[in-house]
N, CA, C and O atoms as a DFTB+ gen file, in Angstrom:
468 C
 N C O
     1  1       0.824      -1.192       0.000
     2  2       0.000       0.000       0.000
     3  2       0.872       1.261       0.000
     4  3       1.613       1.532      -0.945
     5  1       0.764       1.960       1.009
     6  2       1.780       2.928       0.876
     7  2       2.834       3.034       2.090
     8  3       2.747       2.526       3.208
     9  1       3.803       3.799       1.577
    10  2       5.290       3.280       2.421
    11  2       5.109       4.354       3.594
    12  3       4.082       5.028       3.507
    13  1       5.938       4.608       4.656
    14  2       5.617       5.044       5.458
    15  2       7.057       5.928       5.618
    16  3       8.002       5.177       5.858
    17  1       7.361       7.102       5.552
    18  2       8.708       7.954       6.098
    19  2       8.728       8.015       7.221
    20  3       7.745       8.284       7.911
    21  1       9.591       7.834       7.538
    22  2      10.250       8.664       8.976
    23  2       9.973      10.519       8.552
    24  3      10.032      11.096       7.466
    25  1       9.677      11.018       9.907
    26  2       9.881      12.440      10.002
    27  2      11.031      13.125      10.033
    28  3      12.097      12.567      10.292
    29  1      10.966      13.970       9.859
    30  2      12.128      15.045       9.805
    31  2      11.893      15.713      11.097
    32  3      10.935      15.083      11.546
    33  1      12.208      16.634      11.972
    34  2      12.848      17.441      12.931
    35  2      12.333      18.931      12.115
    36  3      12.966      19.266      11.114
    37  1      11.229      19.745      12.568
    38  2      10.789      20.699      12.110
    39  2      12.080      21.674      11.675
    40  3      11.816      22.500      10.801
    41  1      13.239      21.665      12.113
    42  2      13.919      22.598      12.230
    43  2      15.043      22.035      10.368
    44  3      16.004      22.624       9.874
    45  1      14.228      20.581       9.806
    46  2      14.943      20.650       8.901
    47  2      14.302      20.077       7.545
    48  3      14.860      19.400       6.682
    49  1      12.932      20.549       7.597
    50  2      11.782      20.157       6.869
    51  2      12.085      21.816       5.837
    52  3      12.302      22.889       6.400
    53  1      12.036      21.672       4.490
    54  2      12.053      22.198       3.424
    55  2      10.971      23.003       3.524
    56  3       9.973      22.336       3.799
    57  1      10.656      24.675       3.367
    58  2       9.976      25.481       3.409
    59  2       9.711      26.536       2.358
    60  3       8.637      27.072       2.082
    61  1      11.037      26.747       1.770
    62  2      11.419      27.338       0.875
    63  2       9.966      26.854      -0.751
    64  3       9.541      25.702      -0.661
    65  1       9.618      27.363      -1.489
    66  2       8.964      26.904      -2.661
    67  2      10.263      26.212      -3.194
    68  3      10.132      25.009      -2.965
    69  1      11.327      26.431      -3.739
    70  2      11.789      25.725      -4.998
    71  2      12.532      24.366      -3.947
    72  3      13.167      23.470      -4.503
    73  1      12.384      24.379      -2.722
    74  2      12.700      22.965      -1.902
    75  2      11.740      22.517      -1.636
    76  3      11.820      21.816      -0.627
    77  1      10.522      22.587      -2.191
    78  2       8.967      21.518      -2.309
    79  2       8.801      21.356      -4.027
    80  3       7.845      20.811      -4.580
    81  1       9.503      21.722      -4.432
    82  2       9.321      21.946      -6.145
    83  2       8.205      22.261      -6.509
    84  3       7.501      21.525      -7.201
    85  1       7.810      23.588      -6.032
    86  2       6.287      24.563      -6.353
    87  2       7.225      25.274      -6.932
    88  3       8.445      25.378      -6.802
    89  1       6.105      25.925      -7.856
    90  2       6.623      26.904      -8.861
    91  2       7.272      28.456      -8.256
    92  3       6.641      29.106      -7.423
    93  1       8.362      28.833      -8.707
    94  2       8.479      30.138      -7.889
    95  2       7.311      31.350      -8.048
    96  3       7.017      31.615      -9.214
    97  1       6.718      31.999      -7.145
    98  2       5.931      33.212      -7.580
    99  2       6.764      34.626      -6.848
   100  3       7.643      34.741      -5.993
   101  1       6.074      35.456      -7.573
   102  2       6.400      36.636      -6.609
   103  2       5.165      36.960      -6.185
   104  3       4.380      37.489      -6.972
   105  1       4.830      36.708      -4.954
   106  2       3.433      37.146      -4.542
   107  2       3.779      38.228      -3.981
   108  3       4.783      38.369      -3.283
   109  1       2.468      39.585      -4.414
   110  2       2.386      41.117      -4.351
   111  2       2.721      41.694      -2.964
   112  3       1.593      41.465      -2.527
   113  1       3.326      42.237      -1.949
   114  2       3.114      42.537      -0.936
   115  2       2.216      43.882      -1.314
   116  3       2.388      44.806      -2.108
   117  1       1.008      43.493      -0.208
   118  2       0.130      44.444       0.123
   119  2       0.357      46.152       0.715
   120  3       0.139      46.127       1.927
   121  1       0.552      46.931       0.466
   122  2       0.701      48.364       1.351
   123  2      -0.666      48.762       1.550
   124  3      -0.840      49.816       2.161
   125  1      -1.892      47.976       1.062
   126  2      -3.381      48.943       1.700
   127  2      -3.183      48.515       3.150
   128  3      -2.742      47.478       3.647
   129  1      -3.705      49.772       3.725
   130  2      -4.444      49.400       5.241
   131  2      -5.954      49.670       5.066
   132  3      -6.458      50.578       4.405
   133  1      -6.623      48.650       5.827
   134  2      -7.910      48.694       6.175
   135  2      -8.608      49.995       5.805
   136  3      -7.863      50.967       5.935
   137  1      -9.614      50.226       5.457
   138  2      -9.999      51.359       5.258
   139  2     -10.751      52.457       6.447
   140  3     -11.390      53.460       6.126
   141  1     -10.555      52.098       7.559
   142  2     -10.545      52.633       9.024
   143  2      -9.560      53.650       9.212
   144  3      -9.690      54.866       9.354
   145  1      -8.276      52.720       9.177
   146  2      -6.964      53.127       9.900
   147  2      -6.204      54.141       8.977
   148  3      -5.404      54.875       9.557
   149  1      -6.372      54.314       7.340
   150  2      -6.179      55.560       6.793
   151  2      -7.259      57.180       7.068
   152  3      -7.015      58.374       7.240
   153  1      -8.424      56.361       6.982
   154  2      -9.279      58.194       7.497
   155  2      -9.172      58.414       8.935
   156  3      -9.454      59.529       9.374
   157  1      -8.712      57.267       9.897
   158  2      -8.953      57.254      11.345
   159  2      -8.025      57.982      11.665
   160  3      -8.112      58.942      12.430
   161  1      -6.631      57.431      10.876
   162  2      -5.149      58.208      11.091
   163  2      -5.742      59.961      10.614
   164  3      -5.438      60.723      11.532
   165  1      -6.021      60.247      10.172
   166  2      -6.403      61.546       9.684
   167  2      -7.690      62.488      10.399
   168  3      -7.975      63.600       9.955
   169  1      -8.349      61.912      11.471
   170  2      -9.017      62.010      12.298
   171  2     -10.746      62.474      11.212
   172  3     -11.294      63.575      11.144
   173  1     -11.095      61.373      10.648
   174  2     -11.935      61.808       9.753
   175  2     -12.780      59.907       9.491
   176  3     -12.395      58.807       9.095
   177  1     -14.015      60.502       9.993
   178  2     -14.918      59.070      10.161
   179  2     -14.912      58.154       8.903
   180  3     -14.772      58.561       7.749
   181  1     -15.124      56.560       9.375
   182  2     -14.442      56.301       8.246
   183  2     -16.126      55.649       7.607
   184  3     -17.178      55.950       8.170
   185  1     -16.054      54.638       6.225
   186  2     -17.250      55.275       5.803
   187  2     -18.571      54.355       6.058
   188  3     -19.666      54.433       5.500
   189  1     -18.171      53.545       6.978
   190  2     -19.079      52.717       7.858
   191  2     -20.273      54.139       8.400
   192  3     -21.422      54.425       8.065
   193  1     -19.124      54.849       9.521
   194  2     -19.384      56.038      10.765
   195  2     -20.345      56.902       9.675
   196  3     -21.409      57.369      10.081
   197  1     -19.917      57.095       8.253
   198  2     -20.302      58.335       7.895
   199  2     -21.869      58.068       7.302
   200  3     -22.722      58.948       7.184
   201  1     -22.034      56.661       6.965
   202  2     -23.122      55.857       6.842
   203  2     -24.090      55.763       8.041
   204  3     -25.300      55.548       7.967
   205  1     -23.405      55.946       9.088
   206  2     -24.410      55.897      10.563
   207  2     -24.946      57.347      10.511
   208  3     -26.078      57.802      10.676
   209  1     -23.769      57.913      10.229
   210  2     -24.246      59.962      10.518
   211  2     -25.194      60.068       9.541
   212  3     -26.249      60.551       9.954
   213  1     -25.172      59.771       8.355
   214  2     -26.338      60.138       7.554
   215  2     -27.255      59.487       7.713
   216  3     -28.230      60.193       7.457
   217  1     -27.633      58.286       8.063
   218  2     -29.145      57.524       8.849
   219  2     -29.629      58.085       9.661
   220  3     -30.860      58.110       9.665
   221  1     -28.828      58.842      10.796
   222  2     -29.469      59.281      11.762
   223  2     -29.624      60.922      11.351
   224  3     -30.446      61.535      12.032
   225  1     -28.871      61.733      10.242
   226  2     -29.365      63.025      10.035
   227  2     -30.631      62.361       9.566
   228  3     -31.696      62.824       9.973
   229  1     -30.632      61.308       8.739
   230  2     -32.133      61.659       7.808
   231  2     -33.146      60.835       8.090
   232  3     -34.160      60.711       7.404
   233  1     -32.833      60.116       9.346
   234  2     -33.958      59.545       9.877
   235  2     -33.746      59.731      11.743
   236  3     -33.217      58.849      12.419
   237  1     -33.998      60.353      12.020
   238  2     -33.756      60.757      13.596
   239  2     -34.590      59.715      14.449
   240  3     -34.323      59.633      15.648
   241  1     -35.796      58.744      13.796
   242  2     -35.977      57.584      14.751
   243  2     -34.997      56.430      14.856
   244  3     -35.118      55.434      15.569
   245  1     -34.246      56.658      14.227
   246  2     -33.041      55.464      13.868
   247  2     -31.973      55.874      14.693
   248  3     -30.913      56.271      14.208
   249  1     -32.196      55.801      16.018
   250  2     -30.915      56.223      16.771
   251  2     -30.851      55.222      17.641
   252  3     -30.725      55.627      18.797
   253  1     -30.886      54.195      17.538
   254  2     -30.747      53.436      18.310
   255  2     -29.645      51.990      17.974
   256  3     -29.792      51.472      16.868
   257  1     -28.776      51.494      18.749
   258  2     -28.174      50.629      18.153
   259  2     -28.716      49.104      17.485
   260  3     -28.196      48.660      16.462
   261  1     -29.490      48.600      17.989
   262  2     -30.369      47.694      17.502
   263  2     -30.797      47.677      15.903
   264  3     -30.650      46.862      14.992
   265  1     -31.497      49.193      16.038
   266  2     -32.015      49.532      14.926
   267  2     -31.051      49.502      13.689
   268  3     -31.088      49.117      12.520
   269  1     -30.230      50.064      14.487
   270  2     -28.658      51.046      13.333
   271  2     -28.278      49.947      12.800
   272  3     -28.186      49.795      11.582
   273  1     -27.889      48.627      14.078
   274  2     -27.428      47.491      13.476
   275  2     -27.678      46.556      12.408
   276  3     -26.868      45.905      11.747
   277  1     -29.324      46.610      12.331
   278  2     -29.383      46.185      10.892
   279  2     -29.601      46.794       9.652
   280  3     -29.570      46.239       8.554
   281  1     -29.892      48.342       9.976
   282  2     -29.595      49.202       8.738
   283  2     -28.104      48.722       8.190
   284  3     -27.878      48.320       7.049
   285  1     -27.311      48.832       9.070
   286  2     -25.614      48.622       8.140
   287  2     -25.120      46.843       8.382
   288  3     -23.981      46.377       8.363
   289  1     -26.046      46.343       8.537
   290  2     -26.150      44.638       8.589
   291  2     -24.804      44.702       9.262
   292  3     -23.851      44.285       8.604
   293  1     -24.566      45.198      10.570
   294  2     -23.478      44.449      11.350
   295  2     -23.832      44.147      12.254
   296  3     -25.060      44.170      12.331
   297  1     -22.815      43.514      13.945
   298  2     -23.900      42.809      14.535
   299  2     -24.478      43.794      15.665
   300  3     -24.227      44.918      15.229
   301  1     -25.109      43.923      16.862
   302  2     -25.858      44.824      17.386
   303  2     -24.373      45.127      18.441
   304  3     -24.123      46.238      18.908
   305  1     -23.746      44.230      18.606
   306  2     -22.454      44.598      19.548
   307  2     -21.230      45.200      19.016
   308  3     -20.270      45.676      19.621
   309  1     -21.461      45.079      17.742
   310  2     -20.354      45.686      16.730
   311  2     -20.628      47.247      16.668
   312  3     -19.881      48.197      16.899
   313  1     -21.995      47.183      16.266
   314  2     -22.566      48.837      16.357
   315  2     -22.573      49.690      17.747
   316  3     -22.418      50.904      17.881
   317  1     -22.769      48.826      18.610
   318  2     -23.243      49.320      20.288
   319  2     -21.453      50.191      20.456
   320  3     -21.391      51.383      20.758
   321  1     -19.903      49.167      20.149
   322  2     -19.129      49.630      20.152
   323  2     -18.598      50.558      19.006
   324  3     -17.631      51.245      19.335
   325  1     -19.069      50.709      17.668
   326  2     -18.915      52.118      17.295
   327  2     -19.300      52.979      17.412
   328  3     -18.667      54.007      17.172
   329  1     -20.655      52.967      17.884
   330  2     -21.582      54.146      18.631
   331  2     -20.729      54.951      19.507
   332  3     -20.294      56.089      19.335
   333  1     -20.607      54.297      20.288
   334  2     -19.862      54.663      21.593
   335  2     -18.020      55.167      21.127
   336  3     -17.339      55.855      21.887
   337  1     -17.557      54.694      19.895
   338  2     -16.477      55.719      19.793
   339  2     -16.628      56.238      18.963
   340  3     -15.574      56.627      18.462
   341  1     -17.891      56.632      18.212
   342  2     -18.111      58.006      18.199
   343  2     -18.633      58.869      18.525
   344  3     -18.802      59.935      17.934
   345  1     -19.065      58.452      19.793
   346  2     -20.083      59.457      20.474
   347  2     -18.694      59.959      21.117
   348  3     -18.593      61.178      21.256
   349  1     -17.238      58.876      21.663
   350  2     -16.101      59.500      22.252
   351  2     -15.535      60.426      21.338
   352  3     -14.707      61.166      21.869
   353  1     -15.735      60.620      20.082
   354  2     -14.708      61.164      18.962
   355  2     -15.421      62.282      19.036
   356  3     -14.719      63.201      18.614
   357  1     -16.784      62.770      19.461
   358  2     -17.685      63.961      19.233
   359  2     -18.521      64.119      18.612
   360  3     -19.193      65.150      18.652
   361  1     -18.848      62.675      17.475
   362  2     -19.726      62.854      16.364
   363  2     -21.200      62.361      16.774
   364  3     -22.264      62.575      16.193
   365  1     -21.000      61.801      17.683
   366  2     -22.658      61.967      18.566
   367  2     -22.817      62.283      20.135
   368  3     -21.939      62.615      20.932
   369  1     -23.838      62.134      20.293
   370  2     -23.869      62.807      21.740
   371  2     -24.615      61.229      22.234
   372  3     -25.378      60.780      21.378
   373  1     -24.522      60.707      23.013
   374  2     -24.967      59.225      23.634
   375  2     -26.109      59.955      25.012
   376  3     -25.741      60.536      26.033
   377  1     -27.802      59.598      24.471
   378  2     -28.526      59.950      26.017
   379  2     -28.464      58.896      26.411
   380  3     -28.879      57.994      25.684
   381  1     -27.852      58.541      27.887
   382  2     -27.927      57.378      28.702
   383  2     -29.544      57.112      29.586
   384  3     -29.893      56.046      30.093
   385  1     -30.285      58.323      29.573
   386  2     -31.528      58.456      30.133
   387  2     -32.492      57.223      29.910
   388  3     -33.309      56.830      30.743
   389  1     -32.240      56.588      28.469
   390  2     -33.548      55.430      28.019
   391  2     -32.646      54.608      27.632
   392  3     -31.506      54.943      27.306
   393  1     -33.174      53.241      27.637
   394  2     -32.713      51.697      26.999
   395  2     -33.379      51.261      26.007
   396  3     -34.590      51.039      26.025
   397  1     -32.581      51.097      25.000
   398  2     -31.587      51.427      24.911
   399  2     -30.799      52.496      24.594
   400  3     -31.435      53.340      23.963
   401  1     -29.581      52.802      24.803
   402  2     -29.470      54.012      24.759
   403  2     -29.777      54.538      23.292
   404  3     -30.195      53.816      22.387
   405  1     -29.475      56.073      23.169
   406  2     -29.909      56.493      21.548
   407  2     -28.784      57.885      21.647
   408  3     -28.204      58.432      22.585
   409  1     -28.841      58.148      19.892
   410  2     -27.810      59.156      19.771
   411  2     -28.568      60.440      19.327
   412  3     -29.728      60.750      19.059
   413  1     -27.699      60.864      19.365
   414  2     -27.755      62.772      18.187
   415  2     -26.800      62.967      17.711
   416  3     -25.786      62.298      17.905
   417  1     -26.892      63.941      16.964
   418  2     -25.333      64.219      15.797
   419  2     -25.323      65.452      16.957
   420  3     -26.330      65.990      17.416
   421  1     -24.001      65.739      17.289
   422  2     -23.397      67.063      17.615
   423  2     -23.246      67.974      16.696
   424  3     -23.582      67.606      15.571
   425  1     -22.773      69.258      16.814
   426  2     -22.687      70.017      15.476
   427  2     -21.326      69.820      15.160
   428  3     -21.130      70.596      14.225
   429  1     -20.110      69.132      15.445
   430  2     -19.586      68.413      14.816
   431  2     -19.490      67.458      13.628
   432  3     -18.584      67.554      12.800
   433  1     -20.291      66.687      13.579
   434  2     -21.490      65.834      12.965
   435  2     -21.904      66.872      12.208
   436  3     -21.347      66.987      11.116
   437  1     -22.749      67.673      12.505
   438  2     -23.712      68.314      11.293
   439  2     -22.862      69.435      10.153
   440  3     -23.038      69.741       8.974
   441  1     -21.791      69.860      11.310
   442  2     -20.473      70.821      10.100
   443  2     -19.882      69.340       9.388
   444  3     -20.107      69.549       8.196
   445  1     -19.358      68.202       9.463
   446  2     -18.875      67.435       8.725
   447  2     -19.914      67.031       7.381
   448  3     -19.598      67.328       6.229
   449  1     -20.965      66.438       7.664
   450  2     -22.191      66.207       6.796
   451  2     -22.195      67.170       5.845
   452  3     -22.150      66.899       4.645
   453  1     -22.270      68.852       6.504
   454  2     -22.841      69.706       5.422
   455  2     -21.169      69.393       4.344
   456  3     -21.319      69.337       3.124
   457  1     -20.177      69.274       4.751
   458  2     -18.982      69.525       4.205
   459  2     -18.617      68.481       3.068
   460  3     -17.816      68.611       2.142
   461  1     -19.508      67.308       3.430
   462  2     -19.858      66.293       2.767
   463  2     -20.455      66.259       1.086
   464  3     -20.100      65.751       0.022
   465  1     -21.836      67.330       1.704
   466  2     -22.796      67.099       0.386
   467  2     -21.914      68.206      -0.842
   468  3     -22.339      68.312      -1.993
């Protein structure tokens, strides 16, 4: 049937492509970053956030994370924690008064939007 090798010692097992006899490639190194961490680095919402700001300019019952969460189909804990850093960044204001909680655009928020259209 089939023969059986002895192992090698990880430290002397062939890793290299042309020491498995795979074809050589040059695979591309990547320089994108995420599309967060370039507008984030620049202190400018990225376009998830800017998708939340305009739901809630143009629908002001939609302030809620639940709600928000399936407007932008992510999950309700994913949204609950971007809410909350951007309500830290200034771009909403978080009332803790009702459950769940709900937002407002600051005029932060509303000078970015207009700067937008």
């Amino acid at each position: 049937m089939f023969e059986r090798k002895p192992l090698q010692p990880l430290s002397q097992r062939s890793t290299m492509p042309s020491e498995v006899n795979l074809p050589s490639q040059q695979l591309p190194v990547s320089v994108m970053t995420p599309e967060g961490q370039a507008r984030r680095g620049r202190g400018m919402p990225t376009e998830t956030e800017i998708t939340v700001l305009r739901m809630i300019h143009d629908s002001p019952e939609k302030r809620e994370a639940p709600v928000i969460a399936r407007e932008i189909t992510k999950s309700r804990e994913h949204t609950a924690r971007l809410l909350k850093k951007m309500s830290d960044a200034g771009y909403l204001t978080r009332k803790e008064e009702v459950w769940p909680y709900t937002y407002v655009l600051t005029d932060r928020a509303q000078r970015f939007l207009e700067n937008q259209l």
